[in-house]
C-alpha positions as CSV (number, residue, x, y, z in Angstrom):
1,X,-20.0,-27.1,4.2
2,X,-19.3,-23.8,5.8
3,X,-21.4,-22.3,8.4
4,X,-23.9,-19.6,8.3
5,X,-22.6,-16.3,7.5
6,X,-23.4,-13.3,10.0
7,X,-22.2,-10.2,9.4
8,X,-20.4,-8.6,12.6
9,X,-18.5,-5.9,10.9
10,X,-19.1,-3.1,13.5
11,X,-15.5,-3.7,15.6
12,X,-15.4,-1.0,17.8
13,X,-11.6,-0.6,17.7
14,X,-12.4,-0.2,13.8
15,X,-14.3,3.2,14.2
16,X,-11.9,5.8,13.4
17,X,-10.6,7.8,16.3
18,X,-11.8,11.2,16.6
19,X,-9.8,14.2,14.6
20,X,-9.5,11.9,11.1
21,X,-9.6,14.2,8.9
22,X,-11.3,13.6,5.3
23,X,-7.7,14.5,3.4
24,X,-6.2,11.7,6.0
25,X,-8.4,9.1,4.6
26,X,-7.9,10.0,1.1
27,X,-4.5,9.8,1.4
28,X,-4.2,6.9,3.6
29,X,-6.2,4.8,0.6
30,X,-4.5,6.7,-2.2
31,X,-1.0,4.9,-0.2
32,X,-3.0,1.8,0.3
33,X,-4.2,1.4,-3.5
34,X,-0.4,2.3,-4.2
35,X,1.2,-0.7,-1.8
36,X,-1.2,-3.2,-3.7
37,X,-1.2,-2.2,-7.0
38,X,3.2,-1.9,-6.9
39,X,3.2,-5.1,-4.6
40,X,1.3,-7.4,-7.0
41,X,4.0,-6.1,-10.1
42,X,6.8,-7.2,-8.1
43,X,5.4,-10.4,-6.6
44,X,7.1,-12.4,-9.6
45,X,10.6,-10.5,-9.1
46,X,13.1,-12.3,-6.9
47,X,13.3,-9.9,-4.2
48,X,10.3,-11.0,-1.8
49,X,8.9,-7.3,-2.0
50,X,5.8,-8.0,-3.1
51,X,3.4,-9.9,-0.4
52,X,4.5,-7.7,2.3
53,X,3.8,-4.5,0.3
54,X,0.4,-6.3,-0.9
55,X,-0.6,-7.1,3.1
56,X,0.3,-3.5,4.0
57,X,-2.2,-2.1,1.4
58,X,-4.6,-4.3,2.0
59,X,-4.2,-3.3,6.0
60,X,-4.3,0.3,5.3
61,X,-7.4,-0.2,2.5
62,X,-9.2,-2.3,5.4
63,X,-9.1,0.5,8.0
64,X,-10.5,2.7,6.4
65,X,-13.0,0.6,3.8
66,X,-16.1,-1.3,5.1
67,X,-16.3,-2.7,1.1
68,X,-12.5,-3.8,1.4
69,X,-13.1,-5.1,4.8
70,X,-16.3,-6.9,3.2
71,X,-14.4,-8.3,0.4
72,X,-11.4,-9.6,2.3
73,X,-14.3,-11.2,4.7
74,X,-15.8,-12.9,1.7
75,X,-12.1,-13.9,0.5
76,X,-11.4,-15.7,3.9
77,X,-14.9,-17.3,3.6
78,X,-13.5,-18.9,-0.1
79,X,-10.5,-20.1,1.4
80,X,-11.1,-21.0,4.8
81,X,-7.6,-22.8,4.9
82,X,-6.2,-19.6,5.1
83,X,-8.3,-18.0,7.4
84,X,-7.7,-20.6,9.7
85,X,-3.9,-19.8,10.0
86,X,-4.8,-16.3,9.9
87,X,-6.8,-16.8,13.0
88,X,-3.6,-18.9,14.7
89,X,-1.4,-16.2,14.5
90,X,-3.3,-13.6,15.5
91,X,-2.6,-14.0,19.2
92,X,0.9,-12.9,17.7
93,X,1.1,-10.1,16.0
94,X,0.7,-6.5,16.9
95,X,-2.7,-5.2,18.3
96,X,-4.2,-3.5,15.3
97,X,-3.3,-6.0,12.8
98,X,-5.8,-8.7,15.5
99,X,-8.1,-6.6,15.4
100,X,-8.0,-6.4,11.5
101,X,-7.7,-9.8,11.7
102,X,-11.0,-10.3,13.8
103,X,-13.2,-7.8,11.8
104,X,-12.4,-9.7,8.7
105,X,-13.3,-13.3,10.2
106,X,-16.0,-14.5,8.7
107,X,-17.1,-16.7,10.9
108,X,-18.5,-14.8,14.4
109,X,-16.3,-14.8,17.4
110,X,-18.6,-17.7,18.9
111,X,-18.2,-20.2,16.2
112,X,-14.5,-19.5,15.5
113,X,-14.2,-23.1,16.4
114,X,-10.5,-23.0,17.4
């Protein structure tokens, strides 16, 4: 049984910095839906292209998306296997991918339960 979910999707560090422009966004998810849409073709080639190009789109789509950002939330929720090694590497990658990381746990920072 999983716990209770609470929303927490307002991540400061998520709010876009001042001087986004509108044409910015739309770009930045037209190369996001791009990354996952060519990623997920070439996940079955040999050449390990295709995760990496998926988790890039899915980066950029989640920066700028509270819906993506909502959906990945509910993914990690389905497979909480996964979200648990999400949430142990976190501590080791870059900056903005933790805090993509964080805004798409779906359990609160309290009940993590590390």
């Amino acid at each position: 049984m999983t716990a209770p979910y609470a929303p927490h999707d307002p991540v400061p560090d998520l709010d876009p910095p001042p001087g986004r422009t509108p044409l910015g966004r739309l770009v930045r998810l037209g190369l996001g839906w791009m990354l996952v849409i060519v990623g997920a073709l070439t996940v079955p080639t040999p050449v390990p292209v295709g995760l990496p190009m998926v988790a890039v789109g899915l980066y950029l789509l989640a920066r700028e998306s509270k819906t993506v950002r909502r959906v990945i939330r509910e993914r990690r929720r389905a497979l909480p296997g996964f979200s648990r090694r999400l949430n142990r590497i976190k501590h080791r990658v870059p900056r903005g991918v933790r805090r993509m990381i964080e805004a798409t746990d779906p359990l609160p920072q309290g009940e993590a339960g590390e």
